[in-house]
N, C-alpha and C positions, 0 to 999 in steps of 0.2 A: 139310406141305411140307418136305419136303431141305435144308438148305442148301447151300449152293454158294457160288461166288464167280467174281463177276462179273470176266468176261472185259476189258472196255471200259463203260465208265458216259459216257454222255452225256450224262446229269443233274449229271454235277458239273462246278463253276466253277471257276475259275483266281481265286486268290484275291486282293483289290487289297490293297496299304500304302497305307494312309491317309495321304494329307501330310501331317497333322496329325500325326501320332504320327513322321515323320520328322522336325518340327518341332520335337518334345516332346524329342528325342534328342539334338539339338543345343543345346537351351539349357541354360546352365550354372545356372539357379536349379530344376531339378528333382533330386531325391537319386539316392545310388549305386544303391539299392535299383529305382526306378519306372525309369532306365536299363537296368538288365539287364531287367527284365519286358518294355519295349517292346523293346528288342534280341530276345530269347527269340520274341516276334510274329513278327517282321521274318521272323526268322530260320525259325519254322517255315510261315509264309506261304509262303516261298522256297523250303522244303523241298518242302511239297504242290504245289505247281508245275512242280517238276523231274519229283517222281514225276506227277503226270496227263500232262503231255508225255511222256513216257518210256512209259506203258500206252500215251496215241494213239499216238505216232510206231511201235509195233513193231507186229512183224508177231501175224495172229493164230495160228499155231502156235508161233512164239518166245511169245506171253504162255501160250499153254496149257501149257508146260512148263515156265515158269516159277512157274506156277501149282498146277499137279496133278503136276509131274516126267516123266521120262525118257517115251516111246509103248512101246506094251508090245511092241513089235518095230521093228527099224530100217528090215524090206520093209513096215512101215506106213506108206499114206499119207494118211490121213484120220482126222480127228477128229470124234466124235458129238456134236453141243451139242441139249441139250432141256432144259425145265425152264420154271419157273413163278415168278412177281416179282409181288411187290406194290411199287407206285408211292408216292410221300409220303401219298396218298387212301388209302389202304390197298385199293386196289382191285389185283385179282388181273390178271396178264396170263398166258395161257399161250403158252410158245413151242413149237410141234411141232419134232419130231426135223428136223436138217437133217446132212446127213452132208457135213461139209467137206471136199475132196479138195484137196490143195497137193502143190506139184512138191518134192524134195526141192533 
């Protein structure tokens, strides 16, 4: 099997901060050290969030070229997605060719 790279994942979650470690952040009896670790969380929790909203909210010709680059002509208006994914089961799904046509 190919690899590729998935266009939009619906499998992935928005990821929560634990109040608890929001907790852990503000009190003054935990060290410099375990402060930056739980900040560093925070912080890329935040991150992966910005980016999965960012893949949902765009378009799917804007992700395929940000993905794979430039359509190999600008009077292109259609992109080919086919290919094959295995699930967290490790079970196989195949997807038949579907030829996506978008307005420019």
């Amino acid at each position: 099997m190919e690899k590729g790279h998935l266009l939009y994942n619906d499998s992935q979650t928005a990821r929560v901060i634990n109040p608890t470690t929001l907790e852990k952040l503000s009190s003054s009896t935990i060290s410099e050290t375990l402060k930056q670790q739980l900040q560093e969380q925070i912080n890329s929790a935040k991150q992966w969030n910005a980016n999965l909203k960012k893949g949902r909210d765009s378009k799917l010709i804007d992700r395929y070229i940000e993905i794979y680059g430039p359509l190999t002509s600008k009077s292109r208006n259609y992109v080919i997605l086919q290919g094959s994914f295995r699930d967290p089961n490790d079970n196989v799904a195949d997807i038949p060719l579907i030829k996506y046509v978008f307005k420019h």
